[in-house]
LUMFI-333359 format. One record per residue: residue in three letters; x, y negated, z negated of N, C-alpha, C in turn. Coordinates in steps of 0.02 Angstrom, whole numbers, plus 50000, padded with zeros to 5 digits. Example, Ala and Ser with C-alpha at 12.3 -4.5 7.8 and 13.67 -1.06 7.14 Angstrom:
BEGIN
<'ALA'; <50660; 50284; 49610>; <50615; 50225; 49610>; <50660; 50165; 49610>> <'SER'; <50642; 50112; 49646>; <50684; 50053; 49643>; <50645; 49998; 49606>> 
REM end
This chain:
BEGIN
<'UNK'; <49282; 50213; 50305>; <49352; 50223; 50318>; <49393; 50192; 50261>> <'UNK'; <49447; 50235; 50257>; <49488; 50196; 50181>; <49544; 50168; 50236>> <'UNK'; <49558; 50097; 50193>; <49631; 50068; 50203>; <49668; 50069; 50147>> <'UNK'; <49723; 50075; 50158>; <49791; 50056; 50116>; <49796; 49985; 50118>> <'UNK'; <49799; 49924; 50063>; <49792; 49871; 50088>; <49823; 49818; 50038>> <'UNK'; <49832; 49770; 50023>; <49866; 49729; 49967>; <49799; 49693; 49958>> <'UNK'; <49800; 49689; 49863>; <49748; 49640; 49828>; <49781; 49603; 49797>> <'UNK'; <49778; 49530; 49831>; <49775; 49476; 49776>; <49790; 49473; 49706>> <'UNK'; <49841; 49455; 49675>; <49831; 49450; 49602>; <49857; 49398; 49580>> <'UNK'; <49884; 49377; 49502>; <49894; 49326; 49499>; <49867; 49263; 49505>> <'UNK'; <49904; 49198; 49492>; <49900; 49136; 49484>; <49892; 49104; 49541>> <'UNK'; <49844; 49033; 49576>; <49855; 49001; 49595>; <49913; 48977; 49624>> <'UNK'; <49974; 48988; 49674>; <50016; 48985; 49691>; <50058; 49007; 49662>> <'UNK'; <50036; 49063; 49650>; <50094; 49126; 49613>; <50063; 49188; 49620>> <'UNK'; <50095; 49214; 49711>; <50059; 49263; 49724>; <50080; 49331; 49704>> <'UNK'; <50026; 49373; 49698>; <50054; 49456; 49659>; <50008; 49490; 49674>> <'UNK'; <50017; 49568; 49707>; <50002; 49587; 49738>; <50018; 49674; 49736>> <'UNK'; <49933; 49707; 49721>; <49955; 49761; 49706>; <49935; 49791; 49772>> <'UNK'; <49937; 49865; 49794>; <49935; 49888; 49863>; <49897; 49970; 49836>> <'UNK'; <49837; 49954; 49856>; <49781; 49976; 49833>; <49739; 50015; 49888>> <'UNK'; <49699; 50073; 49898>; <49653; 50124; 49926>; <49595; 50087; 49920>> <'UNK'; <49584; 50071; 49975>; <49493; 50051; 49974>; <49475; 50066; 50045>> <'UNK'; <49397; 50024; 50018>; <49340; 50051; 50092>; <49346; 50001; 50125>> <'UNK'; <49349; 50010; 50190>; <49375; 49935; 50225>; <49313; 49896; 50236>> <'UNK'; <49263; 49906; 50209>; <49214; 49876; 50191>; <49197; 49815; 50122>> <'UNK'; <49246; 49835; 50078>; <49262; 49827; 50010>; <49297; 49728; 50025>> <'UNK'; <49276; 49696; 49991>; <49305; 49627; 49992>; <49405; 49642; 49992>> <'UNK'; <49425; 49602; 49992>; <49496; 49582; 49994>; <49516; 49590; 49926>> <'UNK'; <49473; 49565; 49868>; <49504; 49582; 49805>; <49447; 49624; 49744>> <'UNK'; <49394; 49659; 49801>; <49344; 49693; 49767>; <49373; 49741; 49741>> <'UNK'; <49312; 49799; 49747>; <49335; 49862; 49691>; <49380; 49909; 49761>> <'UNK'; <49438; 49936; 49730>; <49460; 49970; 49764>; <49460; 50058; 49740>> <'UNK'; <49481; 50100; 49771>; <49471; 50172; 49755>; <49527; 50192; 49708>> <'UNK'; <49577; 50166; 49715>; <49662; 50195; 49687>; <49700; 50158; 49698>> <'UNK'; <49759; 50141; 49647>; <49821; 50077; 49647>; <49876; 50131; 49652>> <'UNK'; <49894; 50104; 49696>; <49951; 50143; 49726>; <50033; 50121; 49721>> <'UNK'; <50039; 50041; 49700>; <50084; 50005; 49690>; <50081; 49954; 49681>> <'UNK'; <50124; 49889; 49677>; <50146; 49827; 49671>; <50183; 49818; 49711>> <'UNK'; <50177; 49732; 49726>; <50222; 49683; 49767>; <50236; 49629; 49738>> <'UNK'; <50289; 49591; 49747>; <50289; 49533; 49711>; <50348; 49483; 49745>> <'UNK'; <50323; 49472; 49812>; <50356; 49443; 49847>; <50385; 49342; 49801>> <'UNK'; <50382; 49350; 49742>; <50420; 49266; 49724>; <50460; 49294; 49704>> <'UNK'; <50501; 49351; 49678>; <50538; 49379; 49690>; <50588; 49369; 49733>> <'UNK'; <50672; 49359; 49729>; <50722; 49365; 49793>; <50798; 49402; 49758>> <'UNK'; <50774; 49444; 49811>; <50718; 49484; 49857>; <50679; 49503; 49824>> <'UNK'; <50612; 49519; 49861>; <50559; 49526; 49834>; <50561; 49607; 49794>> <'UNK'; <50504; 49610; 49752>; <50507; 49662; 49719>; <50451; 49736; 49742>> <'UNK'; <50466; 49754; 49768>; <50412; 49810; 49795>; <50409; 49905; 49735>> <'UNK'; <50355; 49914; 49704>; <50346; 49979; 49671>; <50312; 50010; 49709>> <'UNK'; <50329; 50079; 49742>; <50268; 50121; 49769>; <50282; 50182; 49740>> <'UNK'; <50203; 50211; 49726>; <50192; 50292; 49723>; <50185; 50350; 49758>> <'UNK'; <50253; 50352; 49792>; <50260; 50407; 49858>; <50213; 50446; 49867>> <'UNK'; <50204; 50488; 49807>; <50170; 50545; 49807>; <50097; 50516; 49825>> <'UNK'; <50070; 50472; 49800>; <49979; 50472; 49787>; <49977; 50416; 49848>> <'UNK'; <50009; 50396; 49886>; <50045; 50357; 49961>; <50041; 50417; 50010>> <'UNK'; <50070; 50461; 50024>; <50081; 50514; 50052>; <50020; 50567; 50062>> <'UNK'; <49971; 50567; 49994>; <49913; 50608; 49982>; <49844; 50579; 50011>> <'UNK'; <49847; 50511; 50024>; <49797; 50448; 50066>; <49802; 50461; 50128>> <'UNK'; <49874; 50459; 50148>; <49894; 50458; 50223>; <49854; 50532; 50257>> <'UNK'; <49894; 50567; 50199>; <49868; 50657; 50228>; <49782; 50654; 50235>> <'UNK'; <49767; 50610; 50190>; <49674; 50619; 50182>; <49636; 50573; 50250>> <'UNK'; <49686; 50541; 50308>; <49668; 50495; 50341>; <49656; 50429; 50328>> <'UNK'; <49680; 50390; 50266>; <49697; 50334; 50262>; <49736; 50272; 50313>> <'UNK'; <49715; 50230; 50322>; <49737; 50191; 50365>; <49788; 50128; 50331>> <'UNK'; <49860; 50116; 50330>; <49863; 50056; 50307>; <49878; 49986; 50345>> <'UNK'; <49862; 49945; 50331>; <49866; 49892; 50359>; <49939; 49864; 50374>> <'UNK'; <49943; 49802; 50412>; <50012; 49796; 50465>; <50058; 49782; 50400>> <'UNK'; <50051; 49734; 50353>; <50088; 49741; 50295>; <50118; 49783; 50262>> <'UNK'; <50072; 49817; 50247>; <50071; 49884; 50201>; <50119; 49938; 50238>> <'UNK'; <50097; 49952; 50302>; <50136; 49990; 50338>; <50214; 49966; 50353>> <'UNK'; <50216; 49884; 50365>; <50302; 49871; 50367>; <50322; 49884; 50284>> <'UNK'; <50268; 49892; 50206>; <50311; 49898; 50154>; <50355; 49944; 50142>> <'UNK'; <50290; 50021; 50183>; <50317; 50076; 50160>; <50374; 50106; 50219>> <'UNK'; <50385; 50064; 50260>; <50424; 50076; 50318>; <50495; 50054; 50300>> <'UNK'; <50498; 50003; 50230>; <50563; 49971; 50229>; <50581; 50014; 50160>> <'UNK'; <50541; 50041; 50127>; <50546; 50076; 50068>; <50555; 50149; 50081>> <'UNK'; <50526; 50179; 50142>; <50555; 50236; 50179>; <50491; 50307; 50184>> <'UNK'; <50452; 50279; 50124>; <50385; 50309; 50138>; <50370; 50345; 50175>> <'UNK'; <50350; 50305; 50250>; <50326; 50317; 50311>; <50360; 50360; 50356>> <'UNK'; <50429; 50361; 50317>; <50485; 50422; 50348>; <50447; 50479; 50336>> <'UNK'; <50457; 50482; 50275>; <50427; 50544; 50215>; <50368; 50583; 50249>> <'UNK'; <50326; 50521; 50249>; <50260; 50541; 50276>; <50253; 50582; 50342>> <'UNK'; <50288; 50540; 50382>; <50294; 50592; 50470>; <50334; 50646; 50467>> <'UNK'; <50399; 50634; 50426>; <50450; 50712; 50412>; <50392; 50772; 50387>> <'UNK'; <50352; 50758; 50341>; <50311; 50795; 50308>; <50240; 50835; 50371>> <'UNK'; <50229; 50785; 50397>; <50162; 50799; 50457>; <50213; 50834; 50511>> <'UNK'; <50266; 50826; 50515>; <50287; 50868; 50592>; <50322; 50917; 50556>> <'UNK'; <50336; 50933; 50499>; <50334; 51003; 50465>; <50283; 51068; 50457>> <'UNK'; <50237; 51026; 50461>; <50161; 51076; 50462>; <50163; 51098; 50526>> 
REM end
């Protein structure tokens, strides 16, 4: 099963954080399938990049994202996108 999920990056108390396609099998900051964006919550407000499109093309493929991930793309509007798009079909 793939998750949508945030990896670790950065410094020792300087967290950064890209939001990445993997196997939910896959470690926390192992190999993932596809980078889908950035986070960078030391940031204020924090700084969030996402790739609607290749975001949207995971979801459609049965991707799962995690409770994070899902409030990112929920405040970024994504997850709008995404259901406007599925109750169109």
């Amino acid at each position: 099963m793939v998750k949508l999920r945030l990896k670790r990056m950065g410094a020792k108390k300087v967290p950064f954080y890209r939001i990445v396609a993997a196997d939910a099998r896959a470690r926390r900051d192992g190999r993932d399938i596809a980078t889908l964006g950035t986070y960078d919550p030391t940031k204020n407000p924090a700084i969030v990049n996402i790739d609607e499109e290749k975001v949207i093309e995971w979801l459609n493929k049965g991707a799962t994202p995690t409770d994070t991930v899902r409030s990112l793309l929920a405040k970024n509007g994504t997850m709008q996108k995404y259901l406007d798009s599925k109750k169109s079909k």
